[in-house]
N, C-alpha and C positions, 0 to 999 in steps of 0.2 A: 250474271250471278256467279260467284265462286263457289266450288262445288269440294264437299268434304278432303281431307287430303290425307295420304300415308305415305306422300316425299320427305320422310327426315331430313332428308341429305337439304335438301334445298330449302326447309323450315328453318334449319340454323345456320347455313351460308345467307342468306339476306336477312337473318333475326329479324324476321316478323316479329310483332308485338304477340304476345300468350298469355290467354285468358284461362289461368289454373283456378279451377272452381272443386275440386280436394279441400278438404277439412284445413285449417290451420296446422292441426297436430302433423298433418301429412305435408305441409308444406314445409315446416320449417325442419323437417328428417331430410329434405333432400331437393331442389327444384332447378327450372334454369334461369341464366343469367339474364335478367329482365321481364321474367314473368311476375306478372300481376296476381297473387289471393285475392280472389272476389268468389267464395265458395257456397256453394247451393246449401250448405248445411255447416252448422256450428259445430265444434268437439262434441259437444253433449247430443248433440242431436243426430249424427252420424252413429254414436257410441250406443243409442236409442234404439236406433234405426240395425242397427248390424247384431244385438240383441233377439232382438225382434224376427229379422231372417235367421238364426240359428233355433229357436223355436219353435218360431211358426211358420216359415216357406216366405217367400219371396214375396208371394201379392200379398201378406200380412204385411210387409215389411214397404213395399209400396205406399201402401194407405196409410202407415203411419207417420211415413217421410212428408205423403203430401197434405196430415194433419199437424204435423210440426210447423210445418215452410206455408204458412198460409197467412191472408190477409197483410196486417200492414209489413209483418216480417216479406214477406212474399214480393211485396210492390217494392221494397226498398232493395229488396236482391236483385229484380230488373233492373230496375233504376239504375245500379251499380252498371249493371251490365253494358247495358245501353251507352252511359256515360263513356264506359270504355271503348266500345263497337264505335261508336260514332268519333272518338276522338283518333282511335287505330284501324281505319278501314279492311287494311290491309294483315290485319292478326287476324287468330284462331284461337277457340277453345278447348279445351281437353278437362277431362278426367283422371280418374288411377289407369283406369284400362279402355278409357274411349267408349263407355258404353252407357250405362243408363244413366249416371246424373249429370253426364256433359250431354246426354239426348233431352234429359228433359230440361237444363237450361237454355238451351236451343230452342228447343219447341216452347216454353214461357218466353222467352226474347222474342221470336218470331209471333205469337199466338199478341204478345200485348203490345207490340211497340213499333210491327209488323218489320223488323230488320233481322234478315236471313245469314246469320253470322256462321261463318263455316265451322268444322272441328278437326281436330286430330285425330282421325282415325287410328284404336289402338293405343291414343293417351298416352300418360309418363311413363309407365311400362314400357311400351315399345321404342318410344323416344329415348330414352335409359337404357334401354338393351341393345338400342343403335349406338346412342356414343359408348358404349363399353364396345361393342364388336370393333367398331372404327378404331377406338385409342389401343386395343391386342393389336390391331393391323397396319398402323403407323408402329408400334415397336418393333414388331417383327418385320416390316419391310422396310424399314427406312434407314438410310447412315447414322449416326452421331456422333461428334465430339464432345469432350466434356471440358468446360473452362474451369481451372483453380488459379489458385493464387494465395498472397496471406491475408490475413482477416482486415477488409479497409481498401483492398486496391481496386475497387469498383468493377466487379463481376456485373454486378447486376446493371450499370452502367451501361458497358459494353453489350450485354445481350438485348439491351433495349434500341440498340443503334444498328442492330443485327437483320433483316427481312427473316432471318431463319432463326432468330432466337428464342427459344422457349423461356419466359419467366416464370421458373418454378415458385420462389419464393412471391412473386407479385398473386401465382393464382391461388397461392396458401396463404397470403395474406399476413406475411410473418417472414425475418431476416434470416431466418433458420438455425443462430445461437440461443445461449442465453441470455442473452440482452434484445435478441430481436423482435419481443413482440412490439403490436402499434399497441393503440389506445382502445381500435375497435375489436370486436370479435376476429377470429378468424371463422371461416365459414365451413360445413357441416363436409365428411370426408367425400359425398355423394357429392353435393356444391364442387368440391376441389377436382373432384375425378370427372365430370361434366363441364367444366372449365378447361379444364388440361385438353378434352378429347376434343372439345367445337377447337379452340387454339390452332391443334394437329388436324382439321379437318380444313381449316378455312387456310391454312399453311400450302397444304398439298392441294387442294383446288387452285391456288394459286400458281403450281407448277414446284414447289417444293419438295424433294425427297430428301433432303439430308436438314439435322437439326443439331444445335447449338445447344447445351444444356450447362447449368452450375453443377460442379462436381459437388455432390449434396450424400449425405448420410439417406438411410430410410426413412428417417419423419422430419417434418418440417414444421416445428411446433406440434402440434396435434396432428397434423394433414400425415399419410401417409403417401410415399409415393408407391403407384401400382408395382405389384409385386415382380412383375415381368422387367422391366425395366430397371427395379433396384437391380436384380440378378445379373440383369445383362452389363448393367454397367461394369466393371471391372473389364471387360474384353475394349472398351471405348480405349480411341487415345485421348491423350489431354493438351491441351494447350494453356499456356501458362502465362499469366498476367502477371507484371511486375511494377510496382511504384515505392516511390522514397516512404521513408518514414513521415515524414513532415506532413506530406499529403495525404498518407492512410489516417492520420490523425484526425485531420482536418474531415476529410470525411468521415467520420466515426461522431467527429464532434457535431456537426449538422445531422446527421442523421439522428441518433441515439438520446442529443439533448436537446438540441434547437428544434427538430422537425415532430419529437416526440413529445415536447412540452407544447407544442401547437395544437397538436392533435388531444390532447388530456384539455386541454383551456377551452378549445373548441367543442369537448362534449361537456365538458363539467365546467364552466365559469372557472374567471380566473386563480381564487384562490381555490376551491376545492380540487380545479384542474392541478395546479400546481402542486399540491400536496398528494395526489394521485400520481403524479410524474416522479416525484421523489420516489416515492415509494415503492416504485417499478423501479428504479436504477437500484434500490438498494437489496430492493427482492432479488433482483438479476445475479448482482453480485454474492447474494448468498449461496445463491442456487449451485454456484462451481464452490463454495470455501472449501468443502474438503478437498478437492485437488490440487486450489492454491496454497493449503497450509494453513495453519493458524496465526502466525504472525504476521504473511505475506498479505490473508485477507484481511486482518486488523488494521495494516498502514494503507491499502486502498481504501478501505471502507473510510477513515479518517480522514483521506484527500477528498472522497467521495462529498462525505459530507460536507465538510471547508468549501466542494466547489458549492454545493448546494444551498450552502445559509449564502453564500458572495452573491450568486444567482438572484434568489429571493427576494434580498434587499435591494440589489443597483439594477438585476439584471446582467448581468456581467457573466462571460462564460468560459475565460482564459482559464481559470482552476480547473476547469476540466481535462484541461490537457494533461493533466499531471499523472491524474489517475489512467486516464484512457491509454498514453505511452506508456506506464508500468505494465499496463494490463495486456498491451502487444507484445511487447518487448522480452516479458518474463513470463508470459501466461501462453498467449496464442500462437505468436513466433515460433518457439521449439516445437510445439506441437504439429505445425503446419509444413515445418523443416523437416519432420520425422517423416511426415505420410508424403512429403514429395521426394524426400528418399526412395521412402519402400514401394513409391510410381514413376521412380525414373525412367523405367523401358519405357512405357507407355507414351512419356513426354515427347512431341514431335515437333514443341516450338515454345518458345520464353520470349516476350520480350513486351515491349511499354505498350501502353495502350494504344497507341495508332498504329504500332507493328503490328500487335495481333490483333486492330480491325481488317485492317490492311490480307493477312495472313490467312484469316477465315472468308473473307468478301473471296480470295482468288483460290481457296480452296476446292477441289471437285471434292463431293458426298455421294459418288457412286458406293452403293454399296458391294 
């Protein structure tokens, strides 16, 4: 029989399966990567229930939980359970704080189905105050580099071909421009900062001490990156990624239209996907017009759309190149030429993509 746990460390180095039985309200503010809502109590009835102990004390609040959660509600919330337990042996369930409605799903699991499923002792709480202590202590002890480049020469490429790469924007879920979002949400700042910390956890169990990151602003679409780390950044060196124009295109065109009309088709059917797709390339380009200008953003937005009615009808994606190379060339270029100016000290290596694999793989990250 497996017996209750309060190994963090080693709950999210083998990602056991996690049985989060917290309200919905409470899971979608914040959870980990792969746990399952299957919650002992509804919004409304938590919301009842937490009423009710600020009134009347705790064992009022008891009895009303277990007049809420009873009968066929009751058997179907086993049920759930069970389903899960028996499909993930080797998980665990939790509460907010590990204490009385992950005990009393335990003791109903156990009591009706007679399967003795362990818990987290201590719940998301502690489990969330462990990956925030870990991700302070992977910043603070660990080397870094920071990769740039101009907008298109596949950073994010290269840090996924990296053992020590952090993908920032992969665990923000977002490109980190104005054009970068996907189709789907990006996920909650908690989500992001719990993502980033198991990453850095299951990095350095592996024997990692030094990390590879995108030279990135402080927010990443909505995500913010931890405050310790924006800060630190500026002392990092950088290594510098370079490619032709032709290829930053070509990338830029697969990602932004070909990969992101896939993703819009794929949640929304084809034509309302489509028109959803549009609609983000043209939003995107609004979102800079005033830095572009008012003419500069009128004749993209024109190309824009010429690529977008070509697309529509044949499918055909060559028009895009037109805009996408103006929008390098006159928009992102200068600007990326300015900030690798004002970081030239810092720069310790340029060169193509197999250079600077090459360059980071034989790099020491003592720090």
């Amino acid at each position: 029989m497996r017996e209750d746990t309060s190994d963090y460390r080693q709950v999210f180095l083998s990602a056991v399966p996690l049985l989060d039985t917290r309200a919905p309200v409470e899971f979608a503010k914040g959870a980990f990567p792969g746990a399952a809502n299957l919650p002992l109590m509804t919004d409304e009835e938590r919301q009842a229930v937490g009423i009710c102990y600020k009134k009347r004390g705790q064992a009022a609040a008891i009895a009303l939980g277990h007049s809420l959660v009873s009968g066929d509600a009751k058997a179907e919330r086993i049920a759930a359970w069970a389903r899960f337990a028996r499909s993930h042996p080797q998980g665990y369930l939790y509460c907010f704080r590990g204490g009385l409605r992950s005990r009393i799903s335990q003791q109903w699991l156990e009591e009706t189905t007679g399967i003795r499923y362990p818990r987290v002792i201590g719940g998301y709480k502690a489990m969330r105050g462990y990956l925030l202590q870990e991700l302070e202590r992977a910043i603070a002890e660990c080397g870094f580099v920071l990769l740039g480049g101009l907008t298109g020469t596949g950073k994010t490429e290269v840090l996924r071909e990296l053992d020590n790469g952090i993908d920032l924007e992969g665990h923000a879920h977002h490109r980190g421009s104005s054009f970068g979002g996907h189709a789907g949400a990006q996920p909650t700042q908690i989500d992001f900062d719990n993502r980033l910390a198991i990453d850095f956890l299951k990095k350095r169990a592996s024997g990692r001490e030094g990390f590879v990151l995108e030279d990135e602003g402080r927010h990443i679409g909505s995500c913010s990156l931890p405050l310790a780390l924006y800060q630190s950044a500026p002392g990092y060196p950088i290594v510098w990624l370079e490619d032709g124009l032709e290829s930053r295109v070509d990338r830029i065109l697969r990602d932004y239209v070909i990969d992101l009309r896939a993703e819009f088709i794929a949640l929304h059917g084809e034509e309302q996907g489509f028109d959803r797709f549009a609609d983000r390339l043209r939003l995107s380009l609004d979102r800079i017009a005033r830095r572009l200008g008012d003419e500069r953003h009128r004749q993209l937005a024109q190309r824009m759309d010429a690529a977008l009615d070509a697309q529509r009808r044949s499918g055909a994606v060559d028009l895009h190149r037109g805009w996408i190379e103006r929008l390098l060339v006159d928009y992102y270029d200068p600007m990326y030429a300015y900030q690798r100016k004002s970081k030239a000290a810092r720069i310790e290596f340029a060169g193509t993509r197999r250079e600077v694999l090459e360059y980071l793989r034989a790099r020491s990250f003592r720090k």
